[in-house]
C-alpha positions, 0 to 999 in steps of 0.5 A: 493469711495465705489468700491475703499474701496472694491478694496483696501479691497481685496488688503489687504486679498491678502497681508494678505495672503502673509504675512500668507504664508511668515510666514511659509516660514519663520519658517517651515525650522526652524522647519525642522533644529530643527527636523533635529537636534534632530535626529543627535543628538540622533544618535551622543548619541548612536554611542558615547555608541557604540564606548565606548562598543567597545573600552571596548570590546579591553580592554577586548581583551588586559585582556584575552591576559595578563592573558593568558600570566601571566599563561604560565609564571606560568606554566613555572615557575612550571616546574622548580620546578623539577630543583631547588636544593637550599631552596634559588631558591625555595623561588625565584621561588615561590615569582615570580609564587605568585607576577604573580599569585596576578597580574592575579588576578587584571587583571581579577578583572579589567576585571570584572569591565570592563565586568560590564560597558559594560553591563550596556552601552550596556543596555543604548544604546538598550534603546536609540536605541529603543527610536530612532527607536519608534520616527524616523519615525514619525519625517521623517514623519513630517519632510516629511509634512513640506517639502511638506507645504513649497514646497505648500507655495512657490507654492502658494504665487506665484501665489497670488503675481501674482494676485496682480498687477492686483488689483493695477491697480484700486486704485489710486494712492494715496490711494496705495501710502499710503498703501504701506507706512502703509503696511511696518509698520503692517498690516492691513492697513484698519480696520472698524470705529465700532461706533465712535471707530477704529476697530485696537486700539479700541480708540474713533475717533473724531464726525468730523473724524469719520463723514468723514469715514462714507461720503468715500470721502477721505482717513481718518487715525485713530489719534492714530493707523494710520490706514485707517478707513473705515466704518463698514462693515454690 
């Protein structure tokens, strides 16, 4: 029985470690989506900035083209100064060239306030791009590591899993019918008996049961954690 526990016992090491390697199978692609993730979305923030500085910058294109235009209406509306002949068509001309010239003057206001938020937004998106191009690299570089531990990972539990027939083939059949059972609950399935108490949940086993452990004749579960209990490994 002794051989079969020892048999059973490097079933188990095998197991534990497909399970270690099913672990980071499992999690390290979240681990690449998250950082993934994390750098499209930095990118989203600073092209949002950059779309903003350059819509500003055609808002600023469409200012200068109307003060520009406001000044050749003034500038035409000074030539005729020359052809007025009535008090009357003065007051209308000057009303006209004082009204363009206030309008010239919201319009460059409503430039200056749009220069100054392109200032500042261009000033927050250098930051971010800096921010970015500082934390890039070394997110691609553990984006790199993690794609290379799953490749290992995939890699290496086939090999083990490979191996794992050719323990079964030496325990009967049982023994393996209730470890496989056990398996699919937790693992692990065999833990030691340490002086009367199971090693997994650390409750007392019964003088009788624990005696059984000790002889290994038979298959012996602990009572509470449903463990195989095998003895203490010196």
């Amino acid at each position: 029985m002794k051989d079969k526990i020892k048999t059973l016992l490097e079933l188990q090491k095998l197991d534990t470690q497909i399970a270690d390697i099913q672990k980071t199978i499992k999690e390290v692609p979240d681990t690449i989506i998250s950082l993934t993730n994390k750098i499209e979305f930095d990118e989203r923030k600073i092209n949002n900035l950059n779309e903003k500085i350059a819509g500003s910058n055609k808002e600023i294109k469409v200012l200068q083209n109307e003060t520009l235009d406001i000044d050749q209406k003034i500038s035409q509306l000074e030539d005729k100064l020359f052809l007025i002949k009535s008090s009357k068509e003065f007051e209308a001309l000057q009303k006209e060239t004082g009204d363009l010239k206030r309008k010239k003057i919201d319009v460059e206001d409503n430039q200056l306030k749009i220069m100054e938020e392109i200032q500042s937004l261009t000033k927050n998106s250098e930051l971010l791009q800096s921010k970015f191009d500082e934390e890039l690299s070394p997110v691609k570089e553990e984006i790199k590591k993690l794609e290379a531990e799953l490749k290992e990972s995939r890699s290496e539990i086939e090999v083990i899993e490979n191996d794992r027939p050719e323990i079964m083939k030496n325990i009967d059949n049982e023994v393996l019918k209730v470890y496989t059972k056990l398996l699919s609950n937790s693992s692990p399935v065999a833990v030691e008996a340490k002086g009367e108490v199971c090693g997994y949940c650390y409750m007392k086993i019964p003088p009788q049961t624990y005696i059984k452990v000790l002889q290994s004749n038979e298959i012996i579960l602990c009572p509470c954690s449903k463990k195989i209990l095998i003895p203490e490994i010196s």
